[in-house]
Biopython code that builds the backbone (N, CA, C, O; Angstrom):
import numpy as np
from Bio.PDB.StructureBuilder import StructureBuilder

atoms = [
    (1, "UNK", "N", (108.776, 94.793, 110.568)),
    (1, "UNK", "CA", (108.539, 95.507, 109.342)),
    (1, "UNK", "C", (108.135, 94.513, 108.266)),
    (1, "UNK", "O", (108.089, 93.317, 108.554)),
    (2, "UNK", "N", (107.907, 94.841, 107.322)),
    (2, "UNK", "CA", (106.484, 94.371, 106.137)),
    (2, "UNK", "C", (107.498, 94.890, 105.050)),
    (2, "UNK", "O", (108.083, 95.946, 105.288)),
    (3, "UNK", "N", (107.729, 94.267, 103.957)),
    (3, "UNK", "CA", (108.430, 94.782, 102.553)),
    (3, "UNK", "C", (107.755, 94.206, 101.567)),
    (3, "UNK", "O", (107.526, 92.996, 101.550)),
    (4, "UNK", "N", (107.460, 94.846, 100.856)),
    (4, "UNK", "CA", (106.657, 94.137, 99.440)),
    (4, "UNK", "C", (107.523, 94.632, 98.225)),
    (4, "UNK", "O", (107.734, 95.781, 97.838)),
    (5, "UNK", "N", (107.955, 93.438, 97.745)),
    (5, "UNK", "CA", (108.321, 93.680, 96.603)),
    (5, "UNK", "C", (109.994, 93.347, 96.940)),
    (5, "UNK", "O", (110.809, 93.875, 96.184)),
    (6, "UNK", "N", (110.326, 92.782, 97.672)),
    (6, "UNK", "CA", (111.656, 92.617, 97.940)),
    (6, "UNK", "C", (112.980, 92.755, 97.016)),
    (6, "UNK", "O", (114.114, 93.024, 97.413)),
    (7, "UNK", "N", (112.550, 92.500, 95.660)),
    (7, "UNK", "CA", (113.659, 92.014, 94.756)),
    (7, "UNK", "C", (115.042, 91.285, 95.197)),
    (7, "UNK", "O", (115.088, 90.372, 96.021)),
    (8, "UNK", "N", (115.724, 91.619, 94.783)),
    (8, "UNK", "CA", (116.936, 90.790, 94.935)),
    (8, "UNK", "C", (117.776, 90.915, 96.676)),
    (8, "UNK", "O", (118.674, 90.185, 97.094)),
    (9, "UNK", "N", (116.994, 92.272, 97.523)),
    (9, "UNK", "CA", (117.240, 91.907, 98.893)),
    (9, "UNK", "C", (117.632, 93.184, 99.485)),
    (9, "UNK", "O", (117.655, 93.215, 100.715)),
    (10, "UNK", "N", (118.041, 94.579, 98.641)),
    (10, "UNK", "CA", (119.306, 95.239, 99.054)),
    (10, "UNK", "C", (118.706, 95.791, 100.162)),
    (10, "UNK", "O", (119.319, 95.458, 101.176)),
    (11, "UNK", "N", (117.544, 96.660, 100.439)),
    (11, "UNK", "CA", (116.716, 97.257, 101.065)),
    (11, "UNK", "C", (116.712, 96.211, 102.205)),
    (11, "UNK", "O", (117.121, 96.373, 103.354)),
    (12, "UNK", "N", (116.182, 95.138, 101.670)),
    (12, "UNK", "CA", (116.165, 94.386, 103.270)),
    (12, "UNK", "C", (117.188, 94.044, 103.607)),
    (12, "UNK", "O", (116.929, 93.311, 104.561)),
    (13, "UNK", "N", (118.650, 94.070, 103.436)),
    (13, "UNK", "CA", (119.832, 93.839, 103.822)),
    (13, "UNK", "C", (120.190, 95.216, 104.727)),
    (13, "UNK", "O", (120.707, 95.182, 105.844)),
    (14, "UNK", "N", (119.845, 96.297, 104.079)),
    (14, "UNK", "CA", (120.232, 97.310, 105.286)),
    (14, "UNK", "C", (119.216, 97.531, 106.220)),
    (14, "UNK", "O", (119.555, 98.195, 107.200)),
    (15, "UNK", "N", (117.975, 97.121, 106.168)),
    (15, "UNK", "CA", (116.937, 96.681, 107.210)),
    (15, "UNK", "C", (117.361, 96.092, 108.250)),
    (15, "UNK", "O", (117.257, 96.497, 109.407)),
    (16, "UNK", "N", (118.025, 94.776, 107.750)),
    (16, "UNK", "CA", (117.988, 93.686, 108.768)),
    (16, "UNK", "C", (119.614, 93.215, 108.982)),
    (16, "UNK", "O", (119.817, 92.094, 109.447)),
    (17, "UNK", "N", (120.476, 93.872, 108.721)),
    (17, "UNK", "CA", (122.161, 93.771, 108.566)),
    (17, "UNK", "C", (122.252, 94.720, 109.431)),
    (17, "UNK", "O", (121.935, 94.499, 110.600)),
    (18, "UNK", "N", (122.736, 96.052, 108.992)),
    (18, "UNK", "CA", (122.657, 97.233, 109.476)),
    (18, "UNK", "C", (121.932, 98.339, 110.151)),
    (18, "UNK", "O", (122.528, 99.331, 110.569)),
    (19, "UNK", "N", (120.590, 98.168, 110.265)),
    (19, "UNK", "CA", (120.059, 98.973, 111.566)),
    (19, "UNK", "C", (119.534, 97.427, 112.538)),
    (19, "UNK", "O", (119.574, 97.641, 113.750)),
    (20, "UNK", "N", (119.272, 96.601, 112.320)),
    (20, "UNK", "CA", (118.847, 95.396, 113.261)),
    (20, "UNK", "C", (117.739, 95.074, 112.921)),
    (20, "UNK", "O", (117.574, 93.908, 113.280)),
    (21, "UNK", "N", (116.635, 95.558, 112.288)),
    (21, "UNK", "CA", (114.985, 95.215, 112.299)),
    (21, "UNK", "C", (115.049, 93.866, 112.200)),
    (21, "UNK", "O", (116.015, 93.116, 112.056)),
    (22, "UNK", "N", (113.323, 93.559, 112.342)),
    (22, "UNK", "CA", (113.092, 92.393, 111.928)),
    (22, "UNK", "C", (112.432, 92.665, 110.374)),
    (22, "UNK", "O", (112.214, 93.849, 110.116)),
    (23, "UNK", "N", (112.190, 91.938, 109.613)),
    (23, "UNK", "CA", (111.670, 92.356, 108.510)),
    (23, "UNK", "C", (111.206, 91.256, 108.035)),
    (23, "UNK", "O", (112.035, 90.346, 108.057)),
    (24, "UNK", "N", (109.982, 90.933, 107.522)),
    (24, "UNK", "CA", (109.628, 90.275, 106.510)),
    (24, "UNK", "C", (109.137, 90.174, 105.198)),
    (24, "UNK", "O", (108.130, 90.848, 104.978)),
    (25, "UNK", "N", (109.632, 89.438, 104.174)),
    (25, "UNK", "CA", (109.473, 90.487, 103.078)),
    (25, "UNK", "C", (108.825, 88.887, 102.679)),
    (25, "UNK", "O", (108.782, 87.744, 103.136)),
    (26, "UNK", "N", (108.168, 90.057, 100.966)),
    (26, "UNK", "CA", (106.670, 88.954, 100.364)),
    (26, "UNK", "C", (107.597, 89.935, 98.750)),
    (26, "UNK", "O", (107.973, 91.076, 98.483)),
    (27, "UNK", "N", (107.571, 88.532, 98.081)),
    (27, "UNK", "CA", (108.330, 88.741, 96.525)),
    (27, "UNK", "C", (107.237, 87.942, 95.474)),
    (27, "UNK", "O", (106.664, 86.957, 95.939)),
    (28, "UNK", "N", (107.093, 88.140, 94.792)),
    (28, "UNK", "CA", (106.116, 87.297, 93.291)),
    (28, "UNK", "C", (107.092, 86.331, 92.859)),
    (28, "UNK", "O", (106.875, 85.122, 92.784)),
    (29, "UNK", "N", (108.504, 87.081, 92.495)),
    (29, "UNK", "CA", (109.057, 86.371, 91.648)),
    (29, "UNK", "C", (110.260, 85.196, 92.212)),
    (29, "UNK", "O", (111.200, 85.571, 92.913)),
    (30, "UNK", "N", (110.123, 84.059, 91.890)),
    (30, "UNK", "CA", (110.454, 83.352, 92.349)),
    (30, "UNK", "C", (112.432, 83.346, 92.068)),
    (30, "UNK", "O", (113.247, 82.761, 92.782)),
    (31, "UNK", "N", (112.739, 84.215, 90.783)),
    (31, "UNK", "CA", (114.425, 83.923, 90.589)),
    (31, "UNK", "C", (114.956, 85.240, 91.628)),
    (31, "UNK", "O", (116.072, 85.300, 92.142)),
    (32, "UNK", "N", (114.165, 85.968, 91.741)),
    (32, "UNK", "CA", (114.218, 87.365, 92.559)),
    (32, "UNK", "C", (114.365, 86.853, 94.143)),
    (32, "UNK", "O", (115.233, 87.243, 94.923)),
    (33, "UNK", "N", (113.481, 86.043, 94.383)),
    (33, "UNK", "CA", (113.616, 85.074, 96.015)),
    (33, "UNK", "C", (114.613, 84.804, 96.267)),
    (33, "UNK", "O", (115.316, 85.317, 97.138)),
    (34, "UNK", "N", (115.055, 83.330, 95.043)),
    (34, "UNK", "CA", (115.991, 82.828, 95.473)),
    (34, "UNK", "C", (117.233, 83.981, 95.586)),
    (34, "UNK", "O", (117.934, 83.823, 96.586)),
    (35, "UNK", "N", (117.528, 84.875, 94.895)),
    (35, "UNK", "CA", (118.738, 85.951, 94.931)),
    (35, "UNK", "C", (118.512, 86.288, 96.209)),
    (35, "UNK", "O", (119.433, 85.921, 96.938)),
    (36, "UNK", "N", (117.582, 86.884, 96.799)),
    (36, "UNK", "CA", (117.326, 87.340, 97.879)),
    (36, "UNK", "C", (118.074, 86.609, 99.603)),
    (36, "UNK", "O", (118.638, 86.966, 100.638)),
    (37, "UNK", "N", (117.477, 85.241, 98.795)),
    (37, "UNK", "CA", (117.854, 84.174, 100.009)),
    (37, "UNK", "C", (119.335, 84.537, 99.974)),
    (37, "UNK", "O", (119.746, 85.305, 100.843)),
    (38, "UNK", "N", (119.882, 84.228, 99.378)),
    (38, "UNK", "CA", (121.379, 83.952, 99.312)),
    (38, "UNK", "C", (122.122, 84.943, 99.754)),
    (38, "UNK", "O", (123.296, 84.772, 100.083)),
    (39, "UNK", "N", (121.614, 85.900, 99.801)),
    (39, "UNK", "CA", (122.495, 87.548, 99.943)),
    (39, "UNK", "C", (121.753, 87.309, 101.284)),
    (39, "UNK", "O", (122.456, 87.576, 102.258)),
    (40, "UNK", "N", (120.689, 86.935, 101.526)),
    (40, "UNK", "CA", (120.072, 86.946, 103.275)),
    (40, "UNK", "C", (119.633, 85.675, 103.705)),
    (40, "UNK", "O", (118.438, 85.379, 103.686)),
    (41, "UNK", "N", (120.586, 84.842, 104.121)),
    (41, "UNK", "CA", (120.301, 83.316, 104.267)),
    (41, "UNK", "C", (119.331, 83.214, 105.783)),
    (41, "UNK", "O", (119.860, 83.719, 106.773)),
    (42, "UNK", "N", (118.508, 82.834, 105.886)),
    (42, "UNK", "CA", (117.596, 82.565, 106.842)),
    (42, "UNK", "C", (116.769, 83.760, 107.059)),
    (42, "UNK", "O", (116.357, 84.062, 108.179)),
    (43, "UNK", "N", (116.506, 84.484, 105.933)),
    (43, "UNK", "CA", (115.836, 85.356, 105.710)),
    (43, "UNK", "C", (114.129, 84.989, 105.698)),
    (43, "UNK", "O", (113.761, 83.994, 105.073)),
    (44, "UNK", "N", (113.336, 85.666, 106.269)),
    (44, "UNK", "CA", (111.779, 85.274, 106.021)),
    (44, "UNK", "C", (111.466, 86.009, 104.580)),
    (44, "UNK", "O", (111.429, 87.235, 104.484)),
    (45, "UNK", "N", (111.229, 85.055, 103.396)),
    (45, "UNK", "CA", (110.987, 85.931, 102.258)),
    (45, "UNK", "C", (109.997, 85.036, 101.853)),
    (45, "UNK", "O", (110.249, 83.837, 101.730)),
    (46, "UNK", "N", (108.305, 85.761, 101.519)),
    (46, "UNK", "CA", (107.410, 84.471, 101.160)),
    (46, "UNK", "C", (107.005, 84.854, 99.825)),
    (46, "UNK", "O", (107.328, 85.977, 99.437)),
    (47, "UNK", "N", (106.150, 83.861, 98.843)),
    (47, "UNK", "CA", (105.948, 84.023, 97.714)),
    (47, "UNK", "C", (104.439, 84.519, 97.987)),
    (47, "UNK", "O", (103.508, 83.851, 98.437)),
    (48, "UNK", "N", (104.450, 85.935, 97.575)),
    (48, "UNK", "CA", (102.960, 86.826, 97.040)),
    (48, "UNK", "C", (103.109, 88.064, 96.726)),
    (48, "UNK", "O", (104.108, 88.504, 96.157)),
    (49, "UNK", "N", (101.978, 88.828, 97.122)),
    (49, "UNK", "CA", (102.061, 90.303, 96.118)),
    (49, "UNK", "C", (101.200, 91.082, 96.787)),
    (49, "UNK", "O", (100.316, 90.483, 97.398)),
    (50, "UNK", "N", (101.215, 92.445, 96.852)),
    (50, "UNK", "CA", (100.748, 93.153, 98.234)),
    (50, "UNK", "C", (99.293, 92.857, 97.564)),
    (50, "UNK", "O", (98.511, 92.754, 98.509)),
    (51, "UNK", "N", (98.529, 92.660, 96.216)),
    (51, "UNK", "CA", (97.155, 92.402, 95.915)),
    (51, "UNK", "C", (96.344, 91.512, 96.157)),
    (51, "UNK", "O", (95.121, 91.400, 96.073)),
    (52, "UNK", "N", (97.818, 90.396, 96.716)),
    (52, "UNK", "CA", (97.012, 89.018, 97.276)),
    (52, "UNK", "C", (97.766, 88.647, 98.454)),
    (52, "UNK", "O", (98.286, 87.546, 98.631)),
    (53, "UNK", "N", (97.780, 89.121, 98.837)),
    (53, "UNK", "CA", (98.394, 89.183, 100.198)),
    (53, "UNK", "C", (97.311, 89.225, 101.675)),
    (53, "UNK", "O", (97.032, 90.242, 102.309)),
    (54, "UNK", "N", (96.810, 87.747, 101.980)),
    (54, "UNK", "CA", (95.785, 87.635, 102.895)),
    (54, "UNK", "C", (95.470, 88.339, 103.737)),
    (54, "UNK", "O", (94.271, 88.534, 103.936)),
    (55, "UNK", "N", (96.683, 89.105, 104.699)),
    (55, "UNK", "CA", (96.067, 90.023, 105.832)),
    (55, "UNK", "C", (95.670, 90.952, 105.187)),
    (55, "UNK", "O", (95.099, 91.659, 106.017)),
    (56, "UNK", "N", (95.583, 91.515, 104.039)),
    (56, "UNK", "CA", (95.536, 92.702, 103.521)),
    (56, "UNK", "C", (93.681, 92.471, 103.067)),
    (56, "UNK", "O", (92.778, 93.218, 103.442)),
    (57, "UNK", "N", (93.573, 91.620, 102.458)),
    (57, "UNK", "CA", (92.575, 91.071, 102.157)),
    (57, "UNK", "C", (91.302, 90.609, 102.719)),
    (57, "UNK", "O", (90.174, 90.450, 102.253)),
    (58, "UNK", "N", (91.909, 90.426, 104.006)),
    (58, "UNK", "CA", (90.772, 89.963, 105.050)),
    (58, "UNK", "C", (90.070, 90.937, 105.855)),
    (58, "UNK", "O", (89.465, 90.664, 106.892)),
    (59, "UNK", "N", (90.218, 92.567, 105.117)),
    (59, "UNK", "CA", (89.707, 93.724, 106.071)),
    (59, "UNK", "C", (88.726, 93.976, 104.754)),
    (59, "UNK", "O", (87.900, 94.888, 104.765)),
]
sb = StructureBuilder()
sb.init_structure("model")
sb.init_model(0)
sb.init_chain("A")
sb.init_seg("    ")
for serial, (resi, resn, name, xyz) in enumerate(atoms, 1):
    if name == "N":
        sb.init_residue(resn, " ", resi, " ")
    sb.init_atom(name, np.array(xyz, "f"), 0.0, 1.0, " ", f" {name:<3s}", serial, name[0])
structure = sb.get_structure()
């Protein structure tokens, strides 16, 4: 699964805690990341935005 806009994680915590997915999430903001990390440590969370977001871009 694909999350844009992650914020601080909660959504991807019951994503990837509680039903099992895999998830990778794409955040802009960088104090929003780091929150993210911490509540989901070894979490895949990258810095962009679904407008610049290369695979999206390359069609």
């Amino acid at each position: 699964m694909l999350e844009f806009g992650v914020g601080t994680g909660n959504l991807m915590k019951k994503l990837l805690v509680e039903a099992g997915k895999t998830v990778y999430g794409i955040e802009p903001s960088a104090p929003m990341r780091e929150l993210a990390l911490e509540k989901l440590a070894g979490a895949s969370i990258q810095d962009s935005d679904f407008l610049h977001f290369p695979l999206l871009n390359d069609r």
